[in-house]
PDB file of the backbone (N, CA, C, O) and the ligand in Angstrom, with CONECT records:
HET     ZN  A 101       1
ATOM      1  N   UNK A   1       0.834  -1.213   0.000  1.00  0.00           N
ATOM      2  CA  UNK A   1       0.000   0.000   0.000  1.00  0.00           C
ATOM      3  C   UNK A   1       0.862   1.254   0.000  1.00  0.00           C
ATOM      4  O   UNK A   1       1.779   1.512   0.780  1.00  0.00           O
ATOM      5  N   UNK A   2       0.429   1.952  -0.965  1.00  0.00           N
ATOM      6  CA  UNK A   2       1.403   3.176  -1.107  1.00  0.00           C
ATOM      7  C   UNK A   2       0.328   4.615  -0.484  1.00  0.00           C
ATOM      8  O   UNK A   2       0.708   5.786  -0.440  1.00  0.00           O
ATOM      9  N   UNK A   3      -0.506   4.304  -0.224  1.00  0.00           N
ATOM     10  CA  UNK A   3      -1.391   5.306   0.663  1.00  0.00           C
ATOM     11  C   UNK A   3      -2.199   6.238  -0.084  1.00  0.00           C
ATOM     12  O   UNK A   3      -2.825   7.146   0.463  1.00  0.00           O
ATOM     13  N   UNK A   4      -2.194   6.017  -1.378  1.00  0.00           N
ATOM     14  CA  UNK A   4      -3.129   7.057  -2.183  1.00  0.00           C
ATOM     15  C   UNK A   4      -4.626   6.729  -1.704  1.00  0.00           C
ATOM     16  O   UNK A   4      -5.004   5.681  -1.180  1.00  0.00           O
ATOM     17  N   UNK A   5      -5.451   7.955  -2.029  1.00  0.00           N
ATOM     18  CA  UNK A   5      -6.809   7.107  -1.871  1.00  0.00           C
ATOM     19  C   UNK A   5      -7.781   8.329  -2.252  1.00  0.00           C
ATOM     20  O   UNK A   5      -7.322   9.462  -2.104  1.00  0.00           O
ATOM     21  N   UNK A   6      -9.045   8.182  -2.714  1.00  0.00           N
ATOM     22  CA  UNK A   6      -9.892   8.756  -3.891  1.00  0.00           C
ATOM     23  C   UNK A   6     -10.787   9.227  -2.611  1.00  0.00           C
ATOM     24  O   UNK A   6     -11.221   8.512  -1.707  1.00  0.00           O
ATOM     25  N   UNK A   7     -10.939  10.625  -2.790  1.00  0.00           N
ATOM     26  CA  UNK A   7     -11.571  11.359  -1.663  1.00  0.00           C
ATOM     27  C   UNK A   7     -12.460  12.305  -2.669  1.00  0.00           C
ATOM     28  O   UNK A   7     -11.944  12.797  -3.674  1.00  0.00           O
ATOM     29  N   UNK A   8     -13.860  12.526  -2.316  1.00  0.00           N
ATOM     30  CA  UNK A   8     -14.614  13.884  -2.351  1.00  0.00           C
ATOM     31  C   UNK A   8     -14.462  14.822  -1.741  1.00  0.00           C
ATOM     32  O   UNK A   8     -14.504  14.806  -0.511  1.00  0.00           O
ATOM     33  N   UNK A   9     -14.094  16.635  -2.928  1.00  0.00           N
ATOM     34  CA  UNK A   9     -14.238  17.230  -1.680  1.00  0.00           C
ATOM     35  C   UNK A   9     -15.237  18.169  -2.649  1.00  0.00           C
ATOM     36  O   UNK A   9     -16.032  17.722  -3.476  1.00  0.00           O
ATOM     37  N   UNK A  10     -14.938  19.926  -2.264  1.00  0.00           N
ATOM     38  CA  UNK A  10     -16.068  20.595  -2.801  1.00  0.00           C
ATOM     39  C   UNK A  10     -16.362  20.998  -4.438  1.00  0.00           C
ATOM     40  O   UNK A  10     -17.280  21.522  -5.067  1.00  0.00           O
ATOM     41  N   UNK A  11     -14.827  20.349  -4.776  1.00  0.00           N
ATOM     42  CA  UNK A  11     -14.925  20.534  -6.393  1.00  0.00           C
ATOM     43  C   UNK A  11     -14.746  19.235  -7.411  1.00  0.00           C
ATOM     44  O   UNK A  11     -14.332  19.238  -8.570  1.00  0.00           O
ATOM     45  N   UNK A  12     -15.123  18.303  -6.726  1.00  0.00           N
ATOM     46  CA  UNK A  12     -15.107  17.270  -7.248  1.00  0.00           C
ATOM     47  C   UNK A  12     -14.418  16.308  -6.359  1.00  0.00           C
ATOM     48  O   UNK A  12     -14.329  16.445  -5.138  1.00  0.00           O
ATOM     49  N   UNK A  13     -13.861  15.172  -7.157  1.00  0.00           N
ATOM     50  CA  UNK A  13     -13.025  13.748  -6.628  1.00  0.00           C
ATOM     51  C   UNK A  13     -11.410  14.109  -6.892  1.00  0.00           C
ATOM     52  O   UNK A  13     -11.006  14.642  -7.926  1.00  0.00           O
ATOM     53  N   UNK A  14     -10.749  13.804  -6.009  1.00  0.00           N
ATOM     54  CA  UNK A  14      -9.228  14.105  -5.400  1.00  0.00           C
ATOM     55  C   UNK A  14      -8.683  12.945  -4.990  1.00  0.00           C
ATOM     56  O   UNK A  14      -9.038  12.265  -4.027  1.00  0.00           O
ATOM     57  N   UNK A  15      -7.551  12.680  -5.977  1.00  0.00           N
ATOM     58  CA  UNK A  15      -6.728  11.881  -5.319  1.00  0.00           C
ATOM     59  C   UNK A  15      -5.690  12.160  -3.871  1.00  0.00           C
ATOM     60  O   UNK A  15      -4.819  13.021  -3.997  1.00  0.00           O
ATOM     61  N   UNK A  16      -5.804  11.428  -2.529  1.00  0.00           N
ATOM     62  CA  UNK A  16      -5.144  12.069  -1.364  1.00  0.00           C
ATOM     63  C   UNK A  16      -3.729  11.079  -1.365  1.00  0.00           C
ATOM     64  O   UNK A  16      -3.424  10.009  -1.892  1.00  0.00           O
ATOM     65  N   UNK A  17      -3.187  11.870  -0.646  1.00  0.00           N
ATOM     66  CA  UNK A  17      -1.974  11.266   0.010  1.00  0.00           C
ATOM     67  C   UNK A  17      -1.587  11.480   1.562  1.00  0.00           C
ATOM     68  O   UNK A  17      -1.276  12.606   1.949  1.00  0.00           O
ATOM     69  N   UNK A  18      -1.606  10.663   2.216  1.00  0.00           N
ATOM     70  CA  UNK A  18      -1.155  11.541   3.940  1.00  0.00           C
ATOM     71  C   UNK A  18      -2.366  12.718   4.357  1.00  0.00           C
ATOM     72  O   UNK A  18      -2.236  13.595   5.211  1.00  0.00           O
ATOM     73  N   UNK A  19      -3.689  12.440   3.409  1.00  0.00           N
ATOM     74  CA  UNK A  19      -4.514  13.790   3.919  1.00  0.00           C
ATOM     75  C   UNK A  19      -4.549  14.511   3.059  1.00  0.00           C
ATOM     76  O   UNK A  19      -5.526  15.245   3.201  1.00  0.00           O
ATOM     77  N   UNK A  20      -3.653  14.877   1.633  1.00  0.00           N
ATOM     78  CA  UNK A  20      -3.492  15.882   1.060  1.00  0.00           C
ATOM     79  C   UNK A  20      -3.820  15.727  -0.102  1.00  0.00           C
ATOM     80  O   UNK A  20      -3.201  14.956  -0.836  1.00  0.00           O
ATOM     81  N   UNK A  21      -4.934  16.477  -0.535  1.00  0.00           N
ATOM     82  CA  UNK A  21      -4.755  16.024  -2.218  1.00  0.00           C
ATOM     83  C   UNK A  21      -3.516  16.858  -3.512  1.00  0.00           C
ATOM     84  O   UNK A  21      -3.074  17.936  -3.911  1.00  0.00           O
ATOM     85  N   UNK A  22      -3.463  15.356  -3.692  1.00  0.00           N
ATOM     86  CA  UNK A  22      -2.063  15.190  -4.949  1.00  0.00           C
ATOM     87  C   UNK A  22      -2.610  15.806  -6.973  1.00  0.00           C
ATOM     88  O   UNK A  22      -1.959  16.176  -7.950  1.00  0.00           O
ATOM     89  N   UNK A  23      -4.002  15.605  -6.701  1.00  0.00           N
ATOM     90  CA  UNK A  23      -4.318  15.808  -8.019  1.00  0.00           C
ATOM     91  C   UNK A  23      -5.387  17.350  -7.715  1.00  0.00           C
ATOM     92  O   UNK A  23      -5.959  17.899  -6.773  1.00  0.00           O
ATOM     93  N   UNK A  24      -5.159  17.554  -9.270  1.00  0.00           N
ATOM     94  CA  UNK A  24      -6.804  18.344  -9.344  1.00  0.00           C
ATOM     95  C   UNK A  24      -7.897  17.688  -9.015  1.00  0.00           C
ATOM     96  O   UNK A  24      -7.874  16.471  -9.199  1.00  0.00           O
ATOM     97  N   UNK A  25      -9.192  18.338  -8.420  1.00  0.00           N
ATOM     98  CA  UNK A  25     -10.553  17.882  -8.742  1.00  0.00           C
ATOM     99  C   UNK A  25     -10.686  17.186 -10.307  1.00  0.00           C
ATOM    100  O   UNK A  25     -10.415  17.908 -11.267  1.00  0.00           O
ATOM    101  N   UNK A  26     -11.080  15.869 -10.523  1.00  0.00           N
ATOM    102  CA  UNK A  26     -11.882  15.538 -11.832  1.00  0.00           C
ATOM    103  C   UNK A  26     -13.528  15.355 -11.145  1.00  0.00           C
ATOM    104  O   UNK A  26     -13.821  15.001 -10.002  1.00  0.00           O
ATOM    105  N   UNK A  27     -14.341  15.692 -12.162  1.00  0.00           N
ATOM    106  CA  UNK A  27     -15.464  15.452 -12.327  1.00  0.00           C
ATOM    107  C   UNK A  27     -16.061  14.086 -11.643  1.00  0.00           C
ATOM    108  O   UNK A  27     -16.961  14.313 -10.834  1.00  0.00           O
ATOM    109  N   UNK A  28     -15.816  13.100 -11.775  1.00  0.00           N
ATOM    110  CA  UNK A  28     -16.162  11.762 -11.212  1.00  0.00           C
ATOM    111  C   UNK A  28     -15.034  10.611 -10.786  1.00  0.00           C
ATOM    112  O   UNK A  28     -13.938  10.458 -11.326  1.00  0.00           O
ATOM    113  N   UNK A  29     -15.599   9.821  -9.647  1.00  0.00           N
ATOM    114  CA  UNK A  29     -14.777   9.083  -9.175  1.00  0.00           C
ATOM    115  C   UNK A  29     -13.773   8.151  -9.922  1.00  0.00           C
ATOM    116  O   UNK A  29     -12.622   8.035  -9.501  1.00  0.00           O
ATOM    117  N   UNK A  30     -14.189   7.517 -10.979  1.00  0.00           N
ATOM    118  CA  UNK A  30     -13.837   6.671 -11.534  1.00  0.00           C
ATOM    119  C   UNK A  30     -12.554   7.040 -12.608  1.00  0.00           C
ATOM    120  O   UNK A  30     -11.778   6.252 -13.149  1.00  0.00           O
ATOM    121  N   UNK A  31     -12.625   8.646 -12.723  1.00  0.00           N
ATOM    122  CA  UNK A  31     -11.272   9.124 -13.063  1.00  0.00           C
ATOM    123  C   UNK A  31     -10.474   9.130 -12.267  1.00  0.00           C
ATOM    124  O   UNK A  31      -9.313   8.766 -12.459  1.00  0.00           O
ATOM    125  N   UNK A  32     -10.967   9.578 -11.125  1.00  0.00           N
ATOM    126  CA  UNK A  32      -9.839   9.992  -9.769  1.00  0.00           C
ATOM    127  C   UNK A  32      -9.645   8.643  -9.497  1.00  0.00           C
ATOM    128  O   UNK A  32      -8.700   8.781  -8.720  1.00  0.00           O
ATOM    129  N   UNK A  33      -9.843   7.322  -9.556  1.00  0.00           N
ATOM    130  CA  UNK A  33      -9.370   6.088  -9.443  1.00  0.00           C
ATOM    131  C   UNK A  33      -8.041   5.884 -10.390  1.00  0.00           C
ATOM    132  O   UNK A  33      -6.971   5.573  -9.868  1.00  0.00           O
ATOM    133  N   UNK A  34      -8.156   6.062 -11.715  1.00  0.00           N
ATOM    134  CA  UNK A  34      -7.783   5.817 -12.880  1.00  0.00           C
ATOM    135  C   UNK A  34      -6.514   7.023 -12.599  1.00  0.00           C
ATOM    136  O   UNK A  34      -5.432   6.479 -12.818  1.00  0.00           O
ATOM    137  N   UNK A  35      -6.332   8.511 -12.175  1.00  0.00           N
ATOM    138  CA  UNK A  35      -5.073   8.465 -11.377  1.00  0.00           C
ATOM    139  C   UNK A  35      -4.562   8.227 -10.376  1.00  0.00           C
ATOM    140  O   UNK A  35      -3.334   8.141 -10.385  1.00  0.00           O
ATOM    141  N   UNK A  36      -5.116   8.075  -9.421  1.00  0.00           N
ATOM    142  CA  UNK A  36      -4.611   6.906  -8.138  1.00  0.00           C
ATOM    143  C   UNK A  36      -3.819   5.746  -8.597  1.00  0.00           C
ATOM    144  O   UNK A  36      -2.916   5.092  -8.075  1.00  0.00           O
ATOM    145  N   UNK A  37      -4.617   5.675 -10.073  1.00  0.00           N
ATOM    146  CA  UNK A  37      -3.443   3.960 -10.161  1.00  0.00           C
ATOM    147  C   UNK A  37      -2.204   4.310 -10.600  1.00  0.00           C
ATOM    148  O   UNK A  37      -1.064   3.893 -10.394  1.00  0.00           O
ATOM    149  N   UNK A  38      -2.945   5.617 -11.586  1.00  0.00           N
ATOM    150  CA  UNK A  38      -1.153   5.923 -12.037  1.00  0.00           C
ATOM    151  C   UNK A  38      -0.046   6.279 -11.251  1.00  0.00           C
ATOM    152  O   UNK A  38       1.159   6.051 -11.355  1.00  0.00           O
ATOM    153  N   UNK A  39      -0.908   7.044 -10.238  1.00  0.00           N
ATOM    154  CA  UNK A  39       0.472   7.666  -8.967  1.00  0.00           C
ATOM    155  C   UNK A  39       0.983   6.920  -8.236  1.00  0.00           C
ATOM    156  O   UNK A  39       2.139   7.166  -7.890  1.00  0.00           O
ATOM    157  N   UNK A  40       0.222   5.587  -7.669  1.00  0.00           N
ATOM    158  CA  UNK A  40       0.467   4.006  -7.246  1.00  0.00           C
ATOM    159  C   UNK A  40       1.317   3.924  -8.252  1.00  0.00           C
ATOM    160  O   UNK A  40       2.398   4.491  -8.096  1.00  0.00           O
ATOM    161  N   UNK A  41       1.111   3.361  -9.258  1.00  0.00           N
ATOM    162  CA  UNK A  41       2.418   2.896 -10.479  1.00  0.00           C
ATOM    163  C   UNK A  41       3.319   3.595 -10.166  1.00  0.00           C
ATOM    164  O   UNK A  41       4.129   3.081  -9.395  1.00  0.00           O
ATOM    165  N   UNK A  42       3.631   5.374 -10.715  1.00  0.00           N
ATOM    166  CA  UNK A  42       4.651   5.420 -10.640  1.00  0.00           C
ATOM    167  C   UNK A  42       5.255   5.512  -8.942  1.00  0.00           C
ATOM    168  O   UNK A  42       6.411   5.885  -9.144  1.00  0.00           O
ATOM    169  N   UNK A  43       5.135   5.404  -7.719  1.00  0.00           N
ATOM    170  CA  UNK A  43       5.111   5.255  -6.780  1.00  0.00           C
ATOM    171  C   UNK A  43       6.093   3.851  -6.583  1.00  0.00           C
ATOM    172  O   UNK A  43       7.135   4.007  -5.945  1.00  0.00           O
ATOM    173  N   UNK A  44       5.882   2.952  -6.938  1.00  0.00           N
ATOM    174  CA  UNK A  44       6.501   1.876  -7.546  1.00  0.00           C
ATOM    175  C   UNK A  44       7.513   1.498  -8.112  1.00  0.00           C
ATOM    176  O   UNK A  44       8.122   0.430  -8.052  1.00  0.00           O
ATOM    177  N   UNK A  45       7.693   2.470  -8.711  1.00  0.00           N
ATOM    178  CA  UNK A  45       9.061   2.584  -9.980  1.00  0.00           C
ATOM    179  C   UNK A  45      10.232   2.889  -9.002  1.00  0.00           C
ATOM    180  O   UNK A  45      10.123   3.358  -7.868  1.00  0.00           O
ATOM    181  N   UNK A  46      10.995   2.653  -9.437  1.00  0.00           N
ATOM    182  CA  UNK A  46      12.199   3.113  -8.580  1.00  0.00           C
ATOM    183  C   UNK A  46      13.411   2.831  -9.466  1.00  0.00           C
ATOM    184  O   UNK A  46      13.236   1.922 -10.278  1.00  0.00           O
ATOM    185  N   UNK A  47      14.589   3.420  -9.475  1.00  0.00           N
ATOM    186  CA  UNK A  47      15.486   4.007 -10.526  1.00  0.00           C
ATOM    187  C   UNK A  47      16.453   2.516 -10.016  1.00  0.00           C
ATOM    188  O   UNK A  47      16.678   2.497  -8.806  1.00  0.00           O
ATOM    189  N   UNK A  48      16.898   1.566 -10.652  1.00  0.00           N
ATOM    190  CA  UNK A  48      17.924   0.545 -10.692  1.00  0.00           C
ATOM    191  C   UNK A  48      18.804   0.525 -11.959  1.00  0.00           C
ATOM    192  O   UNK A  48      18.582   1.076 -13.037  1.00  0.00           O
ATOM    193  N   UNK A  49      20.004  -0.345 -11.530  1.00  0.00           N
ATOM    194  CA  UNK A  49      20.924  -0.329 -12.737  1.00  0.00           C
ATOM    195  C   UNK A  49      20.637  -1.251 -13.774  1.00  0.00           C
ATOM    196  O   UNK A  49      19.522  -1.474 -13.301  1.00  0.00           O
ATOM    197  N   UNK A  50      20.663  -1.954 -14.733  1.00  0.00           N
ATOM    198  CA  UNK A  50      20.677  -2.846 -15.015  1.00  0.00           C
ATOM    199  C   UNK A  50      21.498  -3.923 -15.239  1.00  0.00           C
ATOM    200  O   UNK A  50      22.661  -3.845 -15.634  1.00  0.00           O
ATOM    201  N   UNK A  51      20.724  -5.212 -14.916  1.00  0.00           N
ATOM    202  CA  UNK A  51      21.448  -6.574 -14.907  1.00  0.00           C
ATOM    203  C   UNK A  51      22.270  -6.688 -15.990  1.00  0.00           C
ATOM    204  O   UNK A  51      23.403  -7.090 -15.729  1.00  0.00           O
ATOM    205  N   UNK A  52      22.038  -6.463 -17.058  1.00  0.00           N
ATOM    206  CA  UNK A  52      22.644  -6.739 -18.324  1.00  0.00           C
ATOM    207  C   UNK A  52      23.853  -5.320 -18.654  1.00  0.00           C
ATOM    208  O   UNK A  52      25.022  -5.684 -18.778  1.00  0.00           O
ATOM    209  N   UNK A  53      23.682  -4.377 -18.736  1.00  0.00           N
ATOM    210  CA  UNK A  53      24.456  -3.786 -19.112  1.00  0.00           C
ATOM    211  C   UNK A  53      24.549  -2.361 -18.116  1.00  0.00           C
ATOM    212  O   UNK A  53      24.967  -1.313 -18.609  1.00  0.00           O
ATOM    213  N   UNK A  54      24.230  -2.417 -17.054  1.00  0.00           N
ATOM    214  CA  UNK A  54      24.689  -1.514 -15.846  1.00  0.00           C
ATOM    215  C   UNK A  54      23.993   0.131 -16.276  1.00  0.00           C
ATOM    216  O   UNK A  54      24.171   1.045 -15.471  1.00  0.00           O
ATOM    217  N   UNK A  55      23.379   0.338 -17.300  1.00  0.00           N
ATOM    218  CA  UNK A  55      22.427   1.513 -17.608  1.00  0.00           C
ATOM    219  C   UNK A  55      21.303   1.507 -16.599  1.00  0.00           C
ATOM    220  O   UNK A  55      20.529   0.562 -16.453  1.00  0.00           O
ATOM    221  N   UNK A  56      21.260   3.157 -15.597  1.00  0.00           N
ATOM    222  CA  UNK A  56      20.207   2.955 -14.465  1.00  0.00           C
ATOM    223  C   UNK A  56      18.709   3.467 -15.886  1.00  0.00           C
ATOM    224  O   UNK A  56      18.543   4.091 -16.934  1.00  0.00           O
ATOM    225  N   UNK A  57      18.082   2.733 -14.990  1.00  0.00           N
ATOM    226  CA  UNK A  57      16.732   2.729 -15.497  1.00  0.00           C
ATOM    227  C   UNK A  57      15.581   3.059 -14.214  1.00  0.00           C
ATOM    228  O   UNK A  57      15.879   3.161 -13.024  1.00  0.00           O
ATOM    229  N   UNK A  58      14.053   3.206 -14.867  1.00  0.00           N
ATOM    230  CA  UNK A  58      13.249   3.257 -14.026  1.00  0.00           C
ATOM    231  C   UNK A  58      12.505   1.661 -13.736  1.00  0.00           C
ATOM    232  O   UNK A  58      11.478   1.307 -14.314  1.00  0.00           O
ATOM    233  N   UNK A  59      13.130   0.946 -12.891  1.00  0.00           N
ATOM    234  CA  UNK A  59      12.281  -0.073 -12.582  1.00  0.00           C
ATOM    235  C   UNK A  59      10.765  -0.429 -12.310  1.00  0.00           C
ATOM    236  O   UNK A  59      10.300   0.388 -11.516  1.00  0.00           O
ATOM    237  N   UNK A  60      10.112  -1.098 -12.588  1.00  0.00           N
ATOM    238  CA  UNK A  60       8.556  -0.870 -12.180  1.00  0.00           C
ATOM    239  C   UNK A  60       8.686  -1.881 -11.044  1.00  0.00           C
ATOM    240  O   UNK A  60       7.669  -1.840 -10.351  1.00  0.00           O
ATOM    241  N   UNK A  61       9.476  -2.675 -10.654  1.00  0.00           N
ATOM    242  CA  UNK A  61       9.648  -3.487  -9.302  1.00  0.00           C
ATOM    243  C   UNK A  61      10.567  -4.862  -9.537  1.00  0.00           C
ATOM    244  O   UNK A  61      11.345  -5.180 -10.437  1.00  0.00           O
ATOM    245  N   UNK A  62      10.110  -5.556  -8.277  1.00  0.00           N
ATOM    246  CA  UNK A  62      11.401  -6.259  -8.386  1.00  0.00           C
ATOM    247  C   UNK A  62      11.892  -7.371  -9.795  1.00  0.00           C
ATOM    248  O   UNK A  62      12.999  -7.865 -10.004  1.00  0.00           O
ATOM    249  N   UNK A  63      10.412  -7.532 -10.726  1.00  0.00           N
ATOM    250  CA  UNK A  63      10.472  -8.292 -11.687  1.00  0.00           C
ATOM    251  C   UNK A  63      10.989  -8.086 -12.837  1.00  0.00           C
ATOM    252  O   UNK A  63      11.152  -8.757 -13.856  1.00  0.00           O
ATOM    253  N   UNK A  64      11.292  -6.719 -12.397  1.00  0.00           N
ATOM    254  CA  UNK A  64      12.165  -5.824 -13.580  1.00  0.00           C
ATOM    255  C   UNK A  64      13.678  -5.171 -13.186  1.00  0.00           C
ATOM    256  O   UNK A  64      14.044  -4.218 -12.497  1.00  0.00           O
ATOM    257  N   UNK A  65      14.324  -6.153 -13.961  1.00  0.00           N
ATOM    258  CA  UNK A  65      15.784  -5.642 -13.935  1.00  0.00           C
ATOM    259  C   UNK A  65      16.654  -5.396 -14.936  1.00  0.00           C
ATOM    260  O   UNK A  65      17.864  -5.252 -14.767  1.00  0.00           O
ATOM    261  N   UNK A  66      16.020  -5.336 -16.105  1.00  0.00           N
ATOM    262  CA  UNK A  66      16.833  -5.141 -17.232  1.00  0.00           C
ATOM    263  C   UNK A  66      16.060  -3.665 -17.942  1.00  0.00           C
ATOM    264  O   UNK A  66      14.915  -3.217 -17.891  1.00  0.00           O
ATOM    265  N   UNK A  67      17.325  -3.215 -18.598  1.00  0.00           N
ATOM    266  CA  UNK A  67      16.296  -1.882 -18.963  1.00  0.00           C
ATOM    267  C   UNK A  67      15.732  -2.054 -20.206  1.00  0.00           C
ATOM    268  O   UNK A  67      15.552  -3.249 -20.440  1.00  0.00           O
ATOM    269  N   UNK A  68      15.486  -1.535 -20.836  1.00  0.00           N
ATOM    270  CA  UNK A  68      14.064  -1.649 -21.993  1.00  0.00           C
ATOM    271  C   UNK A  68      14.760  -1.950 -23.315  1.00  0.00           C
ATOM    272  O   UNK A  68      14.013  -2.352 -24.208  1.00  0.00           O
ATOM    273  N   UNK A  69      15.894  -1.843 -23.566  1.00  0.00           N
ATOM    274  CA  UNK A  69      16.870  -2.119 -24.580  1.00  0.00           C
ATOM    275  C   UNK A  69      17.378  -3.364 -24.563  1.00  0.00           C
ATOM    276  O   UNK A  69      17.700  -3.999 -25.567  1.00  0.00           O
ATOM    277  N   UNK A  70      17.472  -3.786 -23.274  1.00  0.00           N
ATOM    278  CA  UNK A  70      18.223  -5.181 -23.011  1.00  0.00           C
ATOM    279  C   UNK A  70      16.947  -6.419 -23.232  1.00  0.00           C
ATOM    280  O   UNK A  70      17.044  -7.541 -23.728  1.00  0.00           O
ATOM    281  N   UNK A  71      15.506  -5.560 -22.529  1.00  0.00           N
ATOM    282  CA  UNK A  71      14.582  -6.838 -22.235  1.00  0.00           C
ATOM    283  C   UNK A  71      14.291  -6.956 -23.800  1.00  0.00           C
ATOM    284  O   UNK A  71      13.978  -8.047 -24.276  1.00  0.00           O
ATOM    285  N   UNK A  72      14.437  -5.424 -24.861  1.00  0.00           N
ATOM    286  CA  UNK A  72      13.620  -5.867 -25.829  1.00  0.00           C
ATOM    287  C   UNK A  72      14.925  -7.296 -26.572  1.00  0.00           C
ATOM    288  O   UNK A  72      14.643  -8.387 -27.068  1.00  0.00           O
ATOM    289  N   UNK A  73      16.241  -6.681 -26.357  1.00  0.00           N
ATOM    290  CA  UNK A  73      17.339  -7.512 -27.123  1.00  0.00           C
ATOM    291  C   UNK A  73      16.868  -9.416 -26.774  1.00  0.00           C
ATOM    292  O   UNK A  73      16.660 -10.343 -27.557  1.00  0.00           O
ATOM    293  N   UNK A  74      16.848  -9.328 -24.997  1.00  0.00           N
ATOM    294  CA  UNK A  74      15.984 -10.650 -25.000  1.00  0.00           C
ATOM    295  C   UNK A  74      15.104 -11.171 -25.550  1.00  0.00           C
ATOM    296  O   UNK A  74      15.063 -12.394 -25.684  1.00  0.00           O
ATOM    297  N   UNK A  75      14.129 -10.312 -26.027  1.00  0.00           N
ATOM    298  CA  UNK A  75      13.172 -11.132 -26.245  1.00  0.00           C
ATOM    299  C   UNK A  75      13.633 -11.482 -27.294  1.00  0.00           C
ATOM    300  O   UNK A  75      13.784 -12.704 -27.318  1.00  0.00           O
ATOM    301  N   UNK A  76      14.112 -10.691 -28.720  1.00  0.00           N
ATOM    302  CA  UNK A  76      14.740 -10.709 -29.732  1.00  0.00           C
ATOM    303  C   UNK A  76      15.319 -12.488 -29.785  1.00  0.00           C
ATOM    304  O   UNK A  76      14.905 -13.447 -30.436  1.00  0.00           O
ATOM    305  N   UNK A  77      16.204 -12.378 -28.991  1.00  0.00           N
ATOM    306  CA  UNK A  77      16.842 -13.374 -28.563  1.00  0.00           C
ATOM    307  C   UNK A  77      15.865 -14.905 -28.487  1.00  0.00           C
ATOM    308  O   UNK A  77      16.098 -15.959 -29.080  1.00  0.00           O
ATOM    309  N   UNK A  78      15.063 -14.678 -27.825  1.00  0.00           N
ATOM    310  CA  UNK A  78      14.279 -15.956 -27.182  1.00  0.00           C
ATOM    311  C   UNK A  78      13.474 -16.035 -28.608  1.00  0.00           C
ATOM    312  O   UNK A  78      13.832 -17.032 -29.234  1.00  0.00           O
ATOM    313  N   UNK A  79      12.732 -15.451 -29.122  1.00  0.00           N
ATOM    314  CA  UNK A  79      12.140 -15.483 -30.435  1.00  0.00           C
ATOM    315  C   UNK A  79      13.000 -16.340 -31.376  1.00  0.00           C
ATOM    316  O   UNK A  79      12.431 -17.150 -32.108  1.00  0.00           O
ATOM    317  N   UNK A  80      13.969 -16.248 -31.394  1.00  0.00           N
ATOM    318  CA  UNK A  80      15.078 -16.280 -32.774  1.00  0.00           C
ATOM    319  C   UNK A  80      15.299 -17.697 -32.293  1.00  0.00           C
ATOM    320  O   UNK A  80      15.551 -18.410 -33.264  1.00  0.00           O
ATOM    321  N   UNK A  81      15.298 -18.367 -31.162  1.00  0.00           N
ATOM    322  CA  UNK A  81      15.113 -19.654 -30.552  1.00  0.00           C
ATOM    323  C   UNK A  81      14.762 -20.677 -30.867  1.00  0.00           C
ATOM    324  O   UNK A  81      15.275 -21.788 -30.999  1.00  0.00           O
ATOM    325  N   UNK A  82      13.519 -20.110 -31.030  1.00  0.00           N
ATOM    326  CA  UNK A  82      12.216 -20.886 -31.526  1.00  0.00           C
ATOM    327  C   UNK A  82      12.530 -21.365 -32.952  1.00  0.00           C
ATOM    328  O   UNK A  82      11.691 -22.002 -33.589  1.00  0.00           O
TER     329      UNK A  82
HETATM  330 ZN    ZN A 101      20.423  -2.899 -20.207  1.00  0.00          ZN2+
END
């Protein structure tokens, strides 16, 4: 739990944090959900090096350790396998 959470106040729905809202008012809840997830996501991310070739990247968690050049070269790789 990263503590975001979808609050009403007098100008609409607010994403909070610690009490505070992080976003503008949108119009309806189901937006203010829809950035909650994003601020959760990037909330998540966190800057690592990579396994393969030591370039820091933005990790999305622990299942990700290669940066986006290397995972695409893998897949490249695993394809060409087959
Ligand atoms: Zn890499």
């Amino acid at each position: 739990m990263s503590g975001f959470t979808v609050e009403v106040e007098a100008y609409g729905w607010v994403v909070c944090k610690d009490g505070e809202a992080v976003t503008k008012a949108v119009s309806n809840k189901w937006r203010a959900g829809e950035k909650r997830d994003a601020l959760e996501h990037a909330a998540r991310m966190k800057e690592r090096n990579c396994l393969r070739c030591a370039t820091p990247f933005m990790s999305e968690g622990a299942h990700h350790r290669m940066c986006n050049g290397c995972r695409q070269s893998v897949r490249t790789m695993f394809e060409g396998a087959v």
